[in-house]
N, C-alpha and C positions, 0 to 999 in steps of 0.2 A: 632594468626594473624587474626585481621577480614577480615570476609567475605564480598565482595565486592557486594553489593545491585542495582537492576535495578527495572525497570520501565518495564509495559506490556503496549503496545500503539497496534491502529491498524491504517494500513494506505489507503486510497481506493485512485485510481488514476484514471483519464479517458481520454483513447487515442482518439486521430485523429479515425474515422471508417475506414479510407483508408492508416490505417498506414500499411509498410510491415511487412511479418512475420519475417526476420532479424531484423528490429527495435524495435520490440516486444520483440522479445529473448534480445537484446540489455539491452533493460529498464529494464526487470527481472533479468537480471545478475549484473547489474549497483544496483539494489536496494537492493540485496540479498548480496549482495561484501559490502554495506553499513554497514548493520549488519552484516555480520562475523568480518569484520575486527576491529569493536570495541568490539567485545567479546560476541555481542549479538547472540541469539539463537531465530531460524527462527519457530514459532507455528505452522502457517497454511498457506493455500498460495490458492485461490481462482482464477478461471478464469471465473468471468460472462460474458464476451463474447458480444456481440454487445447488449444495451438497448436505448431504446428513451431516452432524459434526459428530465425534465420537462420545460427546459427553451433551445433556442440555445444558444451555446456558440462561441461567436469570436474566430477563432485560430489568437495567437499572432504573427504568420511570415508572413500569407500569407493575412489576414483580410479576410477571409472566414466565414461563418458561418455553423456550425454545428447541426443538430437535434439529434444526434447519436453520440455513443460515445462506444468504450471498455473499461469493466471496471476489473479492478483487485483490489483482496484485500487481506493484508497484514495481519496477526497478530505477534507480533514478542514481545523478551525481550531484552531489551539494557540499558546502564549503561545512564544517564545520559546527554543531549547535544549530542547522535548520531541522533537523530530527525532532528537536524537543518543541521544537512551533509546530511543525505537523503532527506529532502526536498529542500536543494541548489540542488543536482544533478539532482531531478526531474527538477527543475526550469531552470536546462539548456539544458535538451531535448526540440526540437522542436514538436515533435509528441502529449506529455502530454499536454493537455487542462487545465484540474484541478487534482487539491490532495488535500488529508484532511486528519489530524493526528488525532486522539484522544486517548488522554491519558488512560487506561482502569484500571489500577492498579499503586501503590507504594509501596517503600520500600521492595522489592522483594529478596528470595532468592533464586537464580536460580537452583539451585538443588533442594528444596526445590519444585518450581513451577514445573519442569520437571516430577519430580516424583510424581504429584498429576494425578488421572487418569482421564480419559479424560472424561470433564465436560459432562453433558448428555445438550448439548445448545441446544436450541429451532432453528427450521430451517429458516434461516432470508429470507424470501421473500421477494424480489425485487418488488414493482409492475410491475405488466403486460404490454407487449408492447403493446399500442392502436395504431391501424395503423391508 
């Protein structure tokens, strides 16, 4: 029986700064439900926490603008088109500003990847907030 082959993407999102902490928990559960439910398997899970962004961004309900933003980031493995279900759902929270997928790996064997031991990755520095 073949083994069914996935894709390693990572996903970075950036809230509202005045989002609450239930809507937070919300969009983490909402996104994490995204990938289990097609078979994918959750890597890493990141909380950077309030950053400046380098540009404002308009929120799309209320036409505010924003310098600030929470930011979470994803690493995860999934089959195929569950990208475009987790970025619909992001897309109908009000709180998410922006998200960005990128692809990081193909043709993947999920057991295969699980069981490689854990990369020695370089520690990704965000830049610094300038007030």
């Amino acid at each position: 029986m073949p083994v069914e082959r996935q894709r390693e993407y990572e996903t970075i999102y950036i809230l509202r700064p005045d989002a609450a902490a239930e809507d937070v928990t919300t969009i983490r559960e909402r996104v994490e439900d995204a990938i289990d439910s097609e078979g994918g398997h959750l890597l890493k899970f990141d909380d950077w926490g309030s950053r400046k962004m380098a540009y404002e961004i308009k929120d799309k309900t209320e036409g505010r603008r924003f310098e600030r933003g929470l930011y979470h980031y994803y690493r995860y493995m999934v089959p195929s088109g569950t990208v475009a279900e987790l970025e619909r759902r992001l897309r109908l929270l009000d709180p998410v500003l922006k998200f960005l997928t990128v692809k990081l790996e193909d043709d993947l064997i999920p057991d295969e990847r699980l069981a490689r031991p854990e990369e020695e990755e370089e520690e990704e520095v965000a830049p610094e907030d300038s007030e």
